[in-house]
Residue, then its C-alpha position, 0 to 999 in steps of 0.5 A: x408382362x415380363x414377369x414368368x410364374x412358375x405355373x404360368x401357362x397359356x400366354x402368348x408373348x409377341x416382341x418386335x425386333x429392332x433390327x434389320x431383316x437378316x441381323x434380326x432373323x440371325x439375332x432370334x435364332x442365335x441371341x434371343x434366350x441371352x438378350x431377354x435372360x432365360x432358357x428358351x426353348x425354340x420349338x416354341x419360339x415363332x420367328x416371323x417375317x411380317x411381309x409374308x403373312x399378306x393380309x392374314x397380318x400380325x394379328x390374324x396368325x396369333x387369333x387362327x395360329x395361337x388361339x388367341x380371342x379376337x376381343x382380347x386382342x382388339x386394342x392392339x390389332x392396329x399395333x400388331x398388324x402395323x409392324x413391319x420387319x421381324x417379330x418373336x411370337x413365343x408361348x409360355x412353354x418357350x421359357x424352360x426356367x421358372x419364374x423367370x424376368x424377361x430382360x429388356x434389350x434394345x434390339x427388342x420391343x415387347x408388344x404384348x402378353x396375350x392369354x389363349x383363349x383355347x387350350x394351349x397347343x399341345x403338339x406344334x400349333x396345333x389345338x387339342x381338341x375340347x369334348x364335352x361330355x354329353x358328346x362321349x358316348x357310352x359303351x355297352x360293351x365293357x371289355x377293352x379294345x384290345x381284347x380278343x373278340x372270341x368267335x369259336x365258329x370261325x375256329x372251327x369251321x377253319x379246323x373244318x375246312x383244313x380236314x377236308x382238305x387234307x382228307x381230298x388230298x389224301x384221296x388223290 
């Protein structure tokens, strides 16, 4: 669990942090990449306060926020929805060196390494998206979107209308 490969990818990483509320929010914004030895990168790093997540819990933000399977996270969901204070939630894009050895601190705790269960979110939190393939349906028409839709009626009734124009015009 404190073992990064250099491909690994999809695993969501939940530590708990032993300290009191304000020393620890501090703690995760300032010193969290020096106390566990790697490179972070905060956009990936989640720093929670425990209390607000209500009666979603712990466990509820990693299954519906991170895409972790409920199954898998069953033997800790007691655990995890039982913490109280401030806890790091981080995916694997969060350490930016590799293979990487998370250090232990005594301000922190690693509760657990969980893989996601969907595809890794590509963009904030937020899910891509999985299309199977008999869902795509094909085009039968080949040109790309791009390319101009060729109407010559409509260029010449509007060169049309632009003649008679100038022709009443003219009359006048």
């Amino acid at each position: 669990m404190r073992e990064v490969s250099p491909h690994e990818h999809g695993t969501v990483r939940v530590f708990a942090i032993n300290l009191p509320e304000p020393d620890a929010t501090r703690f995760a914004e300032t010193r969290l990449g020096a106390a566990l030895g790697v490179d972070l990168d905060p956009s990936y790093v989640d720093v929670v306060t425990l209390a607000d997540l209500d009666e979603v819990g712990l466990s509820g933000l990693l299954i519906d926020g991170h895409g972790i399977d409920e199954q898998t996270l069953f033997p800790d969901k007691t655990k995890l929805d039982a913490l109280d204070g401030v806890a790091v939630v981080m995916t694997s894009k969060a350490i930016r060196t590799r293979p990487a050895h998370l250090s232990e601190s005594t301000e922190l705790t690693l509760i657990g390494a969980y893989p996601v269960a969907r595809a890794e979110p590509s963009i904030g939190g937020f899910q891509k998206a999985e299309v199977p393939e008999k869902a795509v349906p094909s085009a039968p028409d080949q040109r790309p979107p791009s390319a101009p839709v060729k109407r010559p009626w409509l260029i010449v009734g509007a060169a049309l209308a632009i003649a008679v124009l100038i022709v009443i015009m003219a009359l006048r």
